[in-house]
ZAFIMAR-820617 format. One record per residue: residue number from 1; residue in one letter; chain; x, y, z of N, C-alpha, C in turn. Coordinates in steps of 0.2 Angstrom, whole numbers, plus 5000, padded with zeros to 4 digits. Example, Ala and Ser with C-alpha at 12.3 -4.5 7.8 and 13.67 -1.06 7.14 Angstrom:
<pts>
[pt 1; A; A; [5066; 4972; 5039]; [5062; 4978; 5039]; [5066; 4984; 5039]]
[pt 2; S; A; [5064; 4989; 5035]; [5068; 4995; 5036]; [5064; 5000; 5039]]
</pts>
This chain:
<pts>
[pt 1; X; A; [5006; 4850; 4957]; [5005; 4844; 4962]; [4999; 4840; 4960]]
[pt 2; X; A; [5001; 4834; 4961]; [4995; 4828; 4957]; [4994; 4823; 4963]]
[pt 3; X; A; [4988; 4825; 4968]; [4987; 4820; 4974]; [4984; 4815; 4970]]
[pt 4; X; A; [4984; 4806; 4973]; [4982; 4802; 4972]; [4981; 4798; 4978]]
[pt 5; X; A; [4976; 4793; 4976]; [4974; 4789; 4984]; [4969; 4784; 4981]]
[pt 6; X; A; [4967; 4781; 4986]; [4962; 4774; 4988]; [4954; 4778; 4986]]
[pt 7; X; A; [4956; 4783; 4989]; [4949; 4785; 4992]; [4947; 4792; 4994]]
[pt 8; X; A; [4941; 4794; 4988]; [4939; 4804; 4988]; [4942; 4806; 4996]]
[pt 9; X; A; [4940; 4804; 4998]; [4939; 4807; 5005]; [4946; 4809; 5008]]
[pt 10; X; A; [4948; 4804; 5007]; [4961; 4804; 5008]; [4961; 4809; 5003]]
[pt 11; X; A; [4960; 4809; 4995]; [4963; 4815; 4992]; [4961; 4822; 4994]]
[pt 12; X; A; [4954; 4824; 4996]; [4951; 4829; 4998]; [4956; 4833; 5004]]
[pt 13; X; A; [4958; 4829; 5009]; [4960; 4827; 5017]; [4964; 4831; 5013]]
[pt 14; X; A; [4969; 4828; 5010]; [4976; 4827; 5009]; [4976; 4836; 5006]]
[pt 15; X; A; [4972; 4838; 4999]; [4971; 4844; 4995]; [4973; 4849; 5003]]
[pt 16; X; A; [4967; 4848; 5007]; [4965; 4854; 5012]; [4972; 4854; 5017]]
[pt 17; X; A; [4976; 4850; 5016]; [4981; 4850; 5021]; [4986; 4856; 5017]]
[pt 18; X; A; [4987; 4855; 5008]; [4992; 4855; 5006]; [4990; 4864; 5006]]
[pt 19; X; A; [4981; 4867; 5006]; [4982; 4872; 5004]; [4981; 4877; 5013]]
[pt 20; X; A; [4983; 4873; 5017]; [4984; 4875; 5024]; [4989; 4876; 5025]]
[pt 21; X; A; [4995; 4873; 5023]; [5004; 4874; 5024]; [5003; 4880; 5019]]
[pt 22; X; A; [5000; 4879; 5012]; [5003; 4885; 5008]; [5000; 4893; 5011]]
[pt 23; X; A; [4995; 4892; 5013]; [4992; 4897; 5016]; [4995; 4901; 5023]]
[pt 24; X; A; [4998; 4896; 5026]; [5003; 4899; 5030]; [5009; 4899; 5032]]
[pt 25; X; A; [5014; 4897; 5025]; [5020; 4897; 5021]; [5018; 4906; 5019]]
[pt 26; X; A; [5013; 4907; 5014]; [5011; 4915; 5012]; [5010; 4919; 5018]]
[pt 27; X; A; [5009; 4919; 5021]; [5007; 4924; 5027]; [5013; 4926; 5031]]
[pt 28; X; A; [5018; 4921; 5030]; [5025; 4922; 5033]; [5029; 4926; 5029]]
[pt 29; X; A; [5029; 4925; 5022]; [5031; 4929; 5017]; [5030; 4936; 5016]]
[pt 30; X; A; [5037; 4940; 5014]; [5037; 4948; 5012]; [5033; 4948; 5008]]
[pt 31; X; A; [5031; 4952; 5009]; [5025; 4954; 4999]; [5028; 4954; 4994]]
[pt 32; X; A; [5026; 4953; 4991]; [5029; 4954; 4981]; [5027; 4958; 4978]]
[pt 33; X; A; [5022; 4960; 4978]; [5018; 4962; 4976]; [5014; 4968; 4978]]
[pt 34; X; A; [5010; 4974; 4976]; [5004; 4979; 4978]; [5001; 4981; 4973]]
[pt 35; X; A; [4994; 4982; 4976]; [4989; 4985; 4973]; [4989; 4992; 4977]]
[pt 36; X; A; [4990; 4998; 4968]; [4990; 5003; 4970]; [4989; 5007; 4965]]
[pt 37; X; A; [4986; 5015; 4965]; [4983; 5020; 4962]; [4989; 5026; 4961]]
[pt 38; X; A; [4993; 5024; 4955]; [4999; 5030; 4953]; [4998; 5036; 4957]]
[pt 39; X; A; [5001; 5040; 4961]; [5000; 5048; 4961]; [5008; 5049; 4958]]
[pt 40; X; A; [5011; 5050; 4950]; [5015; 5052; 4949]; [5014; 5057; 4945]]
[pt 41; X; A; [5009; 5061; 4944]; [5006; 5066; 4942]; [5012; 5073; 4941]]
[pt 42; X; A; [5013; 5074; 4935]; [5018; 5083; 4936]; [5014; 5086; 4941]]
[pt 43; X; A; [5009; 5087; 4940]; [5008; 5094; 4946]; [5008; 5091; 4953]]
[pt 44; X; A; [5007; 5084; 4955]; [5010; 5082; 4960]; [5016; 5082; 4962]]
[pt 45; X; A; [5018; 5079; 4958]; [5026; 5078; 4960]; [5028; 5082; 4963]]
[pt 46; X; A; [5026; 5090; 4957]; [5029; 5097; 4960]; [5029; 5100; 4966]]
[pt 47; X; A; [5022; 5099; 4967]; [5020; 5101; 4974]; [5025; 5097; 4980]]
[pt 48; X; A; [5026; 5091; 4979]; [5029; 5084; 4983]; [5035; 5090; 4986]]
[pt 49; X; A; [5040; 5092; 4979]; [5046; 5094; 4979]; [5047; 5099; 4983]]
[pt 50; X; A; [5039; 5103; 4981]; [5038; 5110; 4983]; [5038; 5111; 4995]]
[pt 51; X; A; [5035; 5105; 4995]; [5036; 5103; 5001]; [5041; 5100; 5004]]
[pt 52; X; A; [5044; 5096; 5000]; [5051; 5093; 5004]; [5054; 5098; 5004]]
[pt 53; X; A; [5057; 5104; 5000]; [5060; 5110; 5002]; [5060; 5114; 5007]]
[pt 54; X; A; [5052; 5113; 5006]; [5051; 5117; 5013]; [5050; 5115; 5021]]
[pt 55; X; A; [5051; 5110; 5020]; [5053; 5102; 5026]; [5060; 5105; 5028]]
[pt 56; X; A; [5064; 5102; 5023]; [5070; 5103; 5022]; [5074; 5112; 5022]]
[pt 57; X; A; [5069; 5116; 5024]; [5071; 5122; 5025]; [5070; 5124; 5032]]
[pt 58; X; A; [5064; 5123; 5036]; [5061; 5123; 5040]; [5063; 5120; 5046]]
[pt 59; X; A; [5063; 5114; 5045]; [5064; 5109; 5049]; [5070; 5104; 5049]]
[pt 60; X; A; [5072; 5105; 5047]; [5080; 5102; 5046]; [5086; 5100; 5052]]
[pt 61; X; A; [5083; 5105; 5057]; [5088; 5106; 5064]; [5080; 5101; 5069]]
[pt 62; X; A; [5076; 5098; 5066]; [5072; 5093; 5071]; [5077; 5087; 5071]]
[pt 63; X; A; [5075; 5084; 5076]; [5076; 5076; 5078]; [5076; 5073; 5073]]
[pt 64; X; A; [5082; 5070; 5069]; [5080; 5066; 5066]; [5077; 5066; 5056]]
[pt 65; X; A; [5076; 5071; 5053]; [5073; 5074; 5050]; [5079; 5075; 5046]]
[pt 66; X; A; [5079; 5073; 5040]; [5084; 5073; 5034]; [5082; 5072; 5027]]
[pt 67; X; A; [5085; 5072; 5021]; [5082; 5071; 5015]; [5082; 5062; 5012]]
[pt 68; X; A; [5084; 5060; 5017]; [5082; 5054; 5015]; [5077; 5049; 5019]]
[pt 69; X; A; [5072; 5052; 5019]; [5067; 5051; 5023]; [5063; 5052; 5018]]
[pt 70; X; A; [5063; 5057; 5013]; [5058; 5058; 5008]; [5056; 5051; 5004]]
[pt 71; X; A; [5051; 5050; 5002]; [5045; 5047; 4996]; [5049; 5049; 4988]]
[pt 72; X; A; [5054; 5045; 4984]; [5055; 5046; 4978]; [5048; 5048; 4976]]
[pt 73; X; A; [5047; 5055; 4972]; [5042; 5058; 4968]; [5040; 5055; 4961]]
[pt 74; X; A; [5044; 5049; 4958]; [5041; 5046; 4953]; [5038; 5039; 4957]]
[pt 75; X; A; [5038; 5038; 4964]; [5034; 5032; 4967]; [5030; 5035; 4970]]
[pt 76; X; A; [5026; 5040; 4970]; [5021; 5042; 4974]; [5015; 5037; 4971]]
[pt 77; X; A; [5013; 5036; 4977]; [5006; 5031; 4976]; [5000; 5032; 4983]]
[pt 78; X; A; [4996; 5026; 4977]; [4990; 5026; 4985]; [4991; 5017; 4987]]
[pt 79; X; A; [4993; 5016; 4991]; [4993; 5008; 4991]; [4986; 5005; 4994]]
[pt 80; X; A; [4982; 5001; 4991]; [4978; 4999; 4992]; [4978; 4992; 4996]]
[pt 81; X; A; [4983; 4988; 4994]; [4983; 4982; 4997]; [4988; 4981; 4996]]
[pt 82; X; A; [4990; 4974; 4999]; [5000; 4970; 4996]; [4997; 4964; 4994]]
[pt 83; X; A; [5000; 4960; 4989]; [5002; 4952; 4988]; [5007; 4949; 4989]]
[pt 84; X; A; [5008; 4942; 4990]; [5011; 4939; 4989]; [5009; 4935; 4986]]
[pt 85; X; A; [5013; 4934; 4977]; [5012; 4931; 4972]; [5019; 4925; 4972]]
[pt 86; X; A; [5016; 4921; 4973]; [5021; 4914; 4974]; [5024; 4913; 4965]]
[pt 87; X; A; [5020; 4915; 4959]; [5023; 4909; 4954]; [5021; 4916; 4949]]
[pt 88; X; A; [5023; 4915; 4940]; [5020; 4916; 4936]; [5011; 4917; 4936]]
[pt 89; X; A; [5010; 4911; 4938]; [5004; 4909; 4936]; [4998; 4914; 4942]]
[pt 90; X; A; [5001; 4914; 4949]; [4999; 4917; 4955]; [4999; 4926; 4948]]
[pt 91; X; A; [5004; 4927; 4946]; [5002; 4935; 4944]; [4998; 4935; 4940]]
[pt 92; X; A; [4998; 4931; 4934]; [4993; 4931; 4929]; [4986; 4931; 4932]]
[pt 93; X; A; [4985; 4928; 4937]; [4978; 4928; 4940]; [4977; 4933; 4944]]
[pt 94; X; A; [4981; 4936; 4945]; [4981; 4944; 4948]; [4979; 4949; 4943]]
[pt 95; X; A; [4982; 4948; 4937]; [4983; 4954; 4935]; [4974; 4952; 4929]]
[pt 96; X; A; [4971; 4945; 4927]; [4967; 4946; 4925]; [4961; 4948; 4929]]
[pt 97; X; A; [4961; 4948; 4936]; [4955; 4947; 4940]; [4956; 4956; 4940]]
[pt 98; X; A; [4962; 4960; 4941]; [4961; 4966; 4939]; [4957; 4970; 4933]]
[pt 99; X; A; [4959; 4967; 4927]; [4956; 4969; 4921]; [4947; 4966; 4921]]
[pt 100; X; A; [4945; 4962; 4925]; [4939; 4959; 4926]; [4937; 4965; 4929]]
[pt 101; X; A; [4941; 4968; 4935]; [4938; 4973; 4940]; [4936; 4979; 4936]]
[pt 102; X; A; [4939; 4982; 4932]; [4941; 4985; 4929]; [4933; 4989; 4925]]
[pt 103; X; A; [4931; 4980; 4920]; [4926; 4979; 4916]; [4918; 4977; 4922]]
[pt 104; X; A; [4922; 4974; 4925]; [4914; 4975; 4930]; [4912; 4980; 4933]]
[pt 105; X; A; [4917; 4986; 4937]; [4915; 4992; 4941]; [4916; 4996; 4941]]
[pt 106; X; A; [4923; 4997; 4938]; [4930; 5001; 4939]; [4928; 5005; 4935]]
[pt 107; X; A; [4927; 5007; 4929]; [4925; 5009; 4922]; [4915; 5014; 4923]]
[pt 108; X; A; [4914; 5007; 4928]; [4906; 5013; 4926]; [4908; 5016; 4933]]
[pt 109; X; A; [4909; 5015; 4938]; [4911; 5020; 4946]; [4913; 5026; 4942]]
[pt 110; X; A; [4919; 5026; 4937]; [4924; 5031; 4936]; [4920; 5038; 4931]]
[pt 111; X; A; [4914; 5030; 4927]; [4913; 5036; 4921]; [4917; 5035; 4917]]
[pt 112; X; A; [4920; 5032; 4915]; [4925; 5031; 4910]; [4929; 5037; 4908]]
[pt 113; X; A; [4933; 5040; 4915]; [4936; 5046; 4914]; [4940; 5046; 4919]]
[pt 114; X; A; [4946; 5050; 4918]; [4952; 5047; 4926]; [4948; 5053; 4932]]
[pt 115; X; A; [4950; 5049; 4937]; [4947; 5054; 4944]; [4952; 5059; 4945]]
[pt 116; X; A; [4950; 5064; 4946]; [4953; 5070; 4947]; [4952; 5072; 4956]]
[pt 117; X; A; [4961; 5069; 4958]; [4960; 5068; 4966]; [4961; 5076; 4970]]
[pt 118; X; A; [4964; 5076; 4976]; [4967; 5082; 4979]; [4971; 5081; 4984]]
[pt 119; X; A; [4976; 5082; 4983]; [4981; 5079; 4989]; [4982; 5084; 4991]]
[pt 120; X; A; [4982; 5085; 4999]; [4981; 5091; 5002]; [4981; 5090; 5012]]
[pt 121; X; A; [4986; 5095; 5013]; [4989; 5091; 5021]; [4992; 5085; 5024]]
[pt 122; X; A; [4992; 5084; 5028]; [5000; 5078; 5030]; [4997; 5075; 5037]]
[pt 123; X; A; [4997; 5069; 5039]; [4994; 5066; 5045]; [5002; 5059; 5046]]
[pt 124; X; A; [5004; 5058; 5053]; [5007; 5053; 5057]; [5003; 5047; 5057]]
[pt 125; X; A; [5006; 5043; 5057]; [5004; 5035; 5059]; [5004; 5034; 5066]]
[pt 126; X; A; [5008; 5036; 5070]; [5009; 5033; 5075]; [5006; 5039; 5080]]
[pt 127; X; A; [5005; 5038; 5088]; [5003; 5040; 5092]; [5005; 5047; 5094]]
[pt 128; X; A; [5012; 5046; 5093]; [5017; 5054; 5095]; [5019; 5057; 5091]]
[pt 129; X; A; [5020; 5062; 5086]; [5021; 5067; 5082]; [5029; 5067; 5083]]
[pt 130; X; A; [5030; 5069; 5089]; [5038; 5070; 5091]; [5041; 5063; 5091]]
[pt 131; X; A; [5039; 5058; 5088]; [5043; 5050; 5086]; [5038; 5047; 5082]]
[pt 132; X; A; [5038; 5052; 5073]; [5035; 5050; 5068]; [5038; 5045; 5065]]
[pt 133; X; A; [5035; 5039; 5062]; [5039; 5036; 5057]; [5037; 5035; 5052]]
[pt 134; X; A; [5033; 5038; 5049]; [5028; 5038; 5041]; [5023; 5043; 5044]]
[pt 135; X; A; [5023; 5048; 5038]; [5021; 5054; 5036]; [5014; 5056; 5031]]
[pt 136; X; A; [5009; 5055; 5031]; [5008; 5052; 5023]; [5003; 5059; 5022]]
[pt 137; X; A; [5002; 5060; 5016]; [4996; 5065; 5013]; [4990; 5062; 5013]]
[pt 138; X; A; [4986; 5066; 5015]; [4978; 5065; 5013]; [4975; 5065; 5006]]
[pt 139; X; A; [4974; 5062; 5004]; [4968; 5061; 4998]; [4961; 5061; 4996]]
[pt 140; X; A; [4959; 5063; 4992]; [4950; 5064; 4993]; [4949; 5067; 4985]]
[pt 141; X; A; [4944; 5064; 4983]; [4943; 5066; 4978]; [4940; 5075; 4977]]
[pt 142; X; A; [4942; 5079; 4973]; [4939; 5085; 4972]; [4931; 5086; 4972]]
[pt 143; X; A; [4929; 5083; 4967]; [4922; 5084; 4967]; [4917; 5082; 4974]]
[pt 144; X; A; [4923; 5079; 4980]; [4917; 5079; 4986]; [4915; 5070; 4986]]
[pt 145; X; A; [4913; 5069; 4979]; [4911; 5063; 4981]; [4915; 5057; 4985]]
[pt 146; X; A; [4913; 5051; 4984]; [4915; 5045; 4987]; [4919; 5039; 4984]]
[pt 147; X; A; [4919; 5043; 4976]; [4920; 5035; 4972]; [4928; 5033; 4971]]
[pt 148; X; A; [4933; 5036; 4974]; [4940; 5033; 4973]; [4939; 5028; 4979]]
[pt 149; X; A; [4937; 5030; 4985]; [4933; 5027; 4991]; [4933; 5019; 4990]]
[pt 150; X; A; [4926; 5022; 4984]; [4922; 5014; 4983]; [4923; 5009; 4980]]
[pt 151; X; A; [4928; 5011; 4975]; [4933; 5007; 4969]; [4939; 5004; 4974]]
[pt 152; X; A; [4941; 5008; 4978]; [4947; 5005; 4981]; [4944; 4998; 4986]]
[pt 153; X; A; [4937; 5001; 4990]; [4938; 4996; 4994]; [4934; 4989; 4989]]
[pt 154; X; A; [4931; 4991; 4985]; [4929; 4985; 4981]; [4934; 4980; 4977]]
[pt 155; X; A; [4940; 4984; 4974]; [4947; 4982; 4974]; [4947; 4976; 4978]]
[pt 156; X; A; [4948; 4978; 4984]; [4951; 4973; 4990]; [4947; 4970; 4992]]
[pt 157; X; A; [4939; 4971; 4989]; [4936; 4966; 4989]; [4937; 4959; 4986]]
[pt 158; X; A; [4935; 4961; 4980]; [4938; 4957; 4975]; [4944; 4950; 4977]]
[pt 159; X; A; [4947; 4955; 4977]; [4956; 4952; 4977]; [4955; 4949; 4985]]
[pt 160; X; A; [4955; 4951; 4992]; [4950; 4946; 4995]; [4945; 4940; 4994]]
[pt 161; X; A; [4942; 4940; 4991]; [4937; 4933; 4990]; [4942; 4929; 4986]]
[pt 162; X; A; [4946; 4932; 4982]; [4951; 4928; 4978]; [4956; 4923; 4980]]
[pt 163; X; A; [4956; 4927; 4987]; [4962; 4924; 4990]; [4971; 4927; 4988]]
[pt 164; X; A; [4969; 4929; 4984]; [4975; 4934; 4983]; [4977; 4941; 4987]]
[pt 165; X; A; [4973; 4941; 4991]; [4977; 4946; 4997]; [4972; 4945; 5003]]
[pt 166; X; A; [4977; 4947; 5007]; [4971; 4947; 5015]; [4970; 4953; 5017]]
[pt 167; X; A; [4962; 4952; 5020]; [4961; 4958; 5024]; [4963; 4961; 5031]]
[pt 168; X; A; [4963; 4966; 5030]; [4965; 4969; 5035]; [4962; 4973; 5039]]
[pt 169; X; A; [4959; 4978; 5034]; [4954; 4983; 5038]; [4947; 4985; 5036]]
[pt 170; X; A; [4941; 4986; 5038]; [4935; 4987; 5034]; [4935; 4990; 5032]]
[pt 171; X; A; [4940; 4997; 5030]; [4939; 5001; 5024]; [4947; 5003; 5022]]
[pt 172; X; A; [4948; 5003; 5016]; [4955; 5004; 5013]; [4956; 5012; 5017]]
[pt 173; X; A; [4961; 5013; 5018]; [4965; 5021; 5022]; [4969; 5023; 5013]]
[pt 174; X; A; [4965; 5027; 5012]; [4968; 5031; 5007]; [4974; 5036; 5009]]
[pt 175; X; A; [4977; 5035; 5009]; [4984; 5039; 5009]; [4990; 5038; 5004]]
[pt 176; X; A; [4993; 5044; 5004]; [5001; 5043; 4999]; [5008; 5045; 5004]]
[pt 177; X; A; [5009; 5039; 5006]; [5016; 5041; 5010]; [5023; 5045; 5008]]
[pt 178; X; A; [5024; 5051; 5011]; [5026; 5057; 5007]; [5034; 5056; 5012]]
[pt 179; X; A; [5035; 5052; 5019]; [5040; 5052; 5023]; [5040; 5047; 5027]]
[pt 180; X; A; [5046; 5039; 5027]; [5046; 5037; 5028]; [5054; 5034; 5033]]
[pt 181; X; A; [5055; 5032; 5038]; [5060; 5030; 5041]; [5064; 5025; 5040]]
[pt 182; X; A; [5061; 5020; 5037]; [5064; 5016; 5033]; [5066; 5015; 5027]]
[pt 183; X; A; [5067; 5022; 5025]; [5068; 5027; 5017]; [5076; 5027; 5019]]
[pt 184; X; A; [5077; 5028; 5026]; [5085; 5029; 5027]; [5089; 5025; 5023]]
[pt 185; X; A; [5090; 5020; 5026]; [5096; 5015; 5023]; [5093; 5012; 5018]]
[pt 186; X; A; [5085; 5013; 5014]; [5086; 5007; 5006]; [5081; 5013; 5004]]
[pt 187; X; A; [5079; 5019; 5000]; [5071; 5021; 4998]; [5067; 5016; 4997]]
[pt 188; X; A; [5071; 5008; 4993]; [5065; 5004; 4992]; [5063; 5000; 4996]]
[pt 189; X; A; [5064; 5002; 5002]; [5062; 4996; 5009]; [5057; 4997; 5010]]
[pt 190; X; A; [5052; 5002; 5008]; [5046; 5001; 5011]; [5042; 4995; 5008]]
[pt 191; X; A; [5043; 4994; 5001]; [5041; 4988; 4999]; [5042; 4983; 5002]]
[pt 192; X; A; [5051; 4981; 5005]; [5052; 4973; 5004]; [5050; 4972; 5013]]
[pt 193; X; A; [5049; 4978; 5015]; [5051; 4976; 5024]; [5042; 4975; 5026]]
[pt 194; X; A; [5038; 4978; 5022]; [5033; 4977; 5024]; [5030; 4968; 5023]]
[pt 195; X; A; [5022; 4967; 5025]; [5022; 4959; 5025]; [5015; 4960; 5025]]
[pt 196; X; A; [5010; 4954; 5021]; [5005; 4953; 5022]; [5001; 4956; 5025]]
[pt 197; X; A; [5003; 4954; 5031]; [5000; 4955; 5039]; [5001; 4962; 5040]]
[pt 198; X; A; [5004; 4965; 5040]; [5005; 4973; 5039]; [5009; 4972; 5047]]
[pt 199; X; A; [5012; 4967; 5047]; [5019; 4969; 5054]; [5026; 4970; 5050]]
[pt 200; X; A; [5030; 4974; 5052]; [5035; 4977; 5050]; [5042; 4978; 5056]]
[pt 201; X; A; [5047; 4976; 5055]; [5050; 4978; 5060]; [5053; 4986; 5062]]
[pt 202; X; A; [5052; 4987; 5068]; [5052; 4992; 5070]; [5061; 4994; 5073]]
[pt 203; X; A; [5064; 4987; 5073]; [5070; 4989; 5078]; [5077; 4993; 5074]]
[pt 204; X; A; [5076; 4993; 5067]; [5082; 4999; 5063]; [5080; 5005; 5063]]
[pt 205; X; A; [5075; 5007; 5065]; [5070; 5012; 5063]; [5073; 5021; 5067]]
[pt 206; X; A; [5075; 5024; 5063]; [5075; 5032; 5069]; [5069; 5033; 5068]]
[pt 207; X; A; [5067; 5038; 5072]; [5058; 5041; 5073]; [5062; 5047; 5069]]
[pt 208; X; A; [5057; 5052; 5069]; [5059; 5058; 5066]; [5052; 5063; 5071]]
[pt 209; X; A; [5054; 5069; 5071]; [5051; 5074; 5077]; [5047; 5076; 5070]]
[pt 210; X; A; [5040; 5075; 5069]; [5036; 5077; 5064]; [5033; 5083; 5067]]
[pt 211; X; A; [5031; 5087; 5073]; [5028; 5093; 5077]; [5029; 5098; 5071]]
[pt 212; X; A; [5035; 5101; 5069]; [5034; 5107; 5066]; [5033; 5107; 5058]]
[pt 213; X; A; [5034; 5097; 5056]; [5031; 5097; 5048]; [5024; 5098; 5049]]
[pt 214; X; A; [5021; 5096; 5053]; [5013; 5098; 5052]; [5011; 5104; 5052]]
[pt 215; X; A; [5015; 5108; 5054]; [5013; 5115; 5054]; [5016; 5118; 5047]]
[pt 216; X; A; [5019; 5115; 5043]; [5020; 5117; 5037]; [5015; 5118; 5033]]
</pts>
């Protein structure tokens, strides 16, 4: 788009308008995009499997509660943020501002060595147990520390000041979604149904009786 006019002050006006309609043109938009930390690990997966069986053994006769509620075990992740990338050129600036992250913080945080995490017990999203609709595992680094933590929210820092993703929360929620309700009728809905804004619609949704998965 090529603004022209009489006078700086009209093209400026004119610029600020066009990048206020794009700005919330974007925000009405399904994501395209995420920023996220693979958990498709063999020993993960296994363990994933090793749970959904026993989900699926245990709990089976709950509310709601069936195998297609599971988390494909090669998409386990940690999601850190969502985009909406409108063009080629939106990704490529996506994906070089990542490799800048990468070389500016990412690389000395890590030690130039992959984090060795711990996926370990299960938490609800929503207020009632007995009308779950996302299930997700807890994540924490082994050694105690703090740096998957501090890479992630720097991540979203980043990509926030860029304008390539909004914020949300003051600290990124590390979690890996292991049961999902909107898993029923598409596995890959949870991508396309979620939104920038992190609103989603709730009205196809069954709950599922999550009480006796916790106790697993």
């Amino acid at each position: 788009v090529v603004i022209t006019g009489q006078h700086r002050s009209g093209v400026i006006s004119a610029r600020t308008r066009i990048d206020v309609l794009l700005d919330s043109f974007r925000k009405k938009q399904p994501f395209t995009h995420f920023l996220s930390f693979a958990l498709n690990q063999p020993a993960i997966q296994e363990k994933f499997l090793q749970f959904k069986e026993e989900v699926l053994e245990k709990c089976s006769k709950d509310h709601g509660v069936s195998s297609s509620l599971f988390q494909n075990p090669a998409k386990l992740h940690l999601t850190l943020g969502t985009l909406v990338l409108l063009n080629e050129q939106e990704i490529q600036k996506a994906c070089d501002l990542l490799q800048r992250c990468k070389e500016d913080f990412v690389d000395q945080i890590a030690g130039g060595k992959p984090l060795t995490v711990e996926v370990a017990g299960v938490e609800y999203m929503n207020d009632d147990p007995a009308m779950t609709d996302v299930l997700y595992a807890k994540v924490r680094m082994k050694d105690g520390s703090d740096r998957l933590q501090v890479i992630a929210d720097q991540l979203v820092e980043r990509f926030v000041a860029s304008s390539l993703m909004l914020k949300e929360w003051d600290r990124v929620k590390l979690h890996a979604t292991v049961m999902n309700t909107l898993f029923r009728k598409d596995p890959s809905a949870e991508e396309r149904n979620n939104t920038v804004t992190g609103k989603s619609s709730f009205k196809e949704r069954e709950s599922f009786d999550g009480r006796n998965i916790l106790k697993v």
